[in-house]
N, C-alpha and C positions, 0 to 999 in steps of 0.2 A: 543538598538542594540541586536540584538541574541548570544547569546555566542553559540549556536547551532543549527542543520538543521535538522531534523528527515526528513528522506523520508521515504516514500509506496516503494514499489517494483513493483509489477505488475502494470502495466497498467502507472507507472510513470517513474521508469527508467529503464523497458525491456517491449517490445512490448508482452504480453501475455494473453493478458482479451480475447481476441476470443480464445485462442489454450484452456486455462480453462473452457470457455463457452461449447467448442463441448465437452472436458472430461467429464463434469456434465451429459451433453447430452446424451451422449453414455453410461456412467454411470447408470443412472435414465432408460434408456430405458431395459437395462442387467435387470435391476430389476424389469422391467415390468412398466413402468411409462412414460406414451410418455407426454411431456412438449415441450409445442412452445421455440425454440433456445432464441426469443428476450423477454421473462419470466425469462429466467437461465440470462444470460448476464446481466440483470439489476440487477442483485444480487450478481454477482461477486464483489468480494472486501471483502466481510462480509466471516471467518472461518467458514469450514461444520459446528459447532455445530450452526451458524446463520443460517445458510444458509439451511440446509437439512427441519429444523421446515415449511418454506415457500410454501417445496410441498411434505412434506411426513404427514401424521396424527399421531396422538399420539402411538399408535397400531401398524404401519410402521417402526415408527420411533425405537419403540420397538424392535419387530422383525427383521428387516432388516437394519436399520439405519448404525449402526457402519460396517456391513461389506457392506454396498455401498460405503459410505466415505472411508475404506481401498481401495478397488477397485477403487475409481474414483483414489486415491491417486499415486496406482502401475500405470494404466493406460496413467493417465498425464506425471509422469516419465519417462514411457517406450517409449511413442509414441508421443508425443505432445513437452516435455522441450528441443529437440532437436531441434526443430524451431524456438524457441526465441530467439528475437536478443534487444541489448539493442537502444534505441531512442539515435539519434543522440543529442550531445551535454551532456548525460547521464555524463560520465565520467570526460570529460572537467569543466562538473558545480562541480563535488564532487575538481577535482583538484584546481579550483578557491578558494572552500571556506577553504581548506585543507592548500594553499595559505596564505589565507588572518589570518591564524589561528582559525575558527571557527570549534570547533567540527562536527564530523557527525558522523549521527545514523540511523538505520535502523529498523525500525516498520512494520511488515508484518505478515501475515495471511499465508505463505507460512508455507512447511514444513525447515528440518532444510538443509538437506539434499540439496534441494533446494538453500536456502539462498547460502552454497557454489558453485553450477553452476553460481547465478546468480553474487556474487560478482569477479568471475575472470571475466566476460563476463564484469562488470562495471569499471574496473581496481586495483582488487586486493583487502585482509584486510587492508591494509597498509593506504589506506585511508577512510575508518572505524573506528569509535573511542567506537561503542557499537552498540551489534544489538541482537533484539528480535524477538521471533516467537511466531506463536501460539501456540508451543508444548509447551514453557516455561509461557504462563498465562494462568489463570484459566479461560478465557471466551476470544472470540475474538473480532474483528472489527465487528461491531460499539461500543462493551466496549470497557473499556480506556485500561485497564492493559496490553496490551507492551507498551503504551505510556508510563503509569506509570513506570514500569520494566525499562525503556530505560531511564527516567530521573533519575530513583535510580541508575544506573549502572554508568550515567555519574555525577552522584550529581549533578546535578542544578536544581531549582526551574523552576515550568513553564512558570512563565513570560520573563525569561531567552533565552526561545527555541519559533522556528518557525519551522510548520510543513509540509511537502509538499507532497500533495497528490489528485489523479486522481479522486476519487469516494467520494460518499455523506458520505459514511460511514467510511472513514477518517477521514472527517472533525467534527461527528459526535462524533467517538470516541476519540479523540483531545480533543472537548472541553469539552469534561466529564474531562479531565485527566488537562482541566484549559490551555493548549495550542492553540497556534492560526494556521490556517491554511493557506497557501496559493494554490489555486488550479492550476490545469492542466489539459487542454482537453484532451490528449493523450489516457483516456483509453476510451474516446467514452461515458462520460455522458454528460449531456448540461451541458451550464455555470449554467442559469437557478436552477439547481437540486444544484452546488454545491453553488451558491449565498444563495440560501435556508437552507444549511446546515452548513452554515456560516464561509466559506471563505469569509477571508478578502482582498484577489487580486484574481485574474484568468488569467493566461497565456495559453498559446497554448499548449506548451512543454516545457522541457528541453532543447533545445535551445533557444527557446523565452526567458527564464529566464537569461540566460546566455548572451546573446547578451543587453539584459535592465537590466543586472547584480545591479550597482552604485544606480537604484533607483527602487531597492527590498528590501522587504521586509527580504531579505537574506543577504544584502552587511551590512558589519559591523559598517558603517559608516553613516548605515540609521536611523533617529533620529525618536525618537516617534512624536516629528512632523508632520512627512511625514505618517502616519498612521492613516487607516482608521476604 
């Protein structure tokens, strides 16, 4: 059983992989850099210090690196975080597990800033029991360290925790950090991509999860048994 839930944030419990995708977008172009929209999107999920290496060069990344990433940063803030909306059932699954007594934890790439718009949009810190950004580790998604960070904060070992999240690079940095993943269509990558990255279930959403709650990989009740 899990004595814990880490979720993603983007693209798993608030609708925001596309409003992120055109920030980059719009970003990358401010600095003279025209990239096809469905190049930036499939890399969404991975922290700018992932993220920027994929289309700026060494030299770029040099020179202009850190004040794109500030920029994309202010950008998404200003004009974009005001359109996300959280996925239905987002709240309901955190109450369930909150419920059943199982910790939850929060692993994102987001700013910090952030993380508070997105937690009253999902129903408050109250049902929160630890949560990590990439401001607080030293490297982001696809490294482990907020996986790590989030299991030191709540002390339990990784066999302990089950992780949930929309992108490869989730599941990626999960299992560096010795955590299992369960995935979620929601932010728009295939099953496919995250079966690769090895999730060990795949749901639709957070509702999908919630509704086949008893035989997840999340219900407390669920025996290694039943795992694949």
């Amino acid at each position: 059983m899990a004595r814990a839930v880490l979720f993603d944030i983007d693209g798993t419990l608030v609708d925001s992989v596309d409003l992120h995708a055109q920030a980059w977008q719009e970003a990358l172009v401010r600095f003279g850099k025209e990239v096809p929209y469905d190049e930036i999107r499939s890399q969404i999920g991975k922290g700018g210090d992932q993220f920027l290496p994929v289309f700026l060069n060494e030299e770029e990344l040099e020179r202009f690196g850190d004040d794109l990433a500030e920029y994309c940063t202010g950008l998404y803030q200003r004009q974009y975080l005001p359109w996300v909306k959280p996925f239905p059932g987002a709240r309901d699954l955190l109450v369930r597990l909150k419920q059943g007594g199982t910790l939850v934890g929060l692993v994102s790439s987001c700013k910090r800033m952030e993380l508070g718009y997105y937690l009253r949009m999902v129903g408050g810190a109250s049902l929160v029991d630890a949560a990590t950004t990439s401001e607080e580790a030293e490297g982001s998604k696809p490294q482990p360290d907020v996986f790590l960070a989030c299991l030191d904060r709540l002390a339990l070992d990784p066999h302990e925790v089950v992780a949930v999240g929309d992108s490869p690079y989730d599941a990626e940095a999960a299992a560096r950090a010795g955590v299992r993943t369960v995935g979620v269509l929601s932010g728009g990558f295939a099953q496919h991509d995250l079966e690769e990255a090895g999730c060990i279930e795949i749901y639709q959403d957070c509702a999908d999860l919630l509704a086949r709650f008893p035989k997840t990989p999340l219900a407390p009740e669920h025996g290694t048994e039943n795992r694949r």
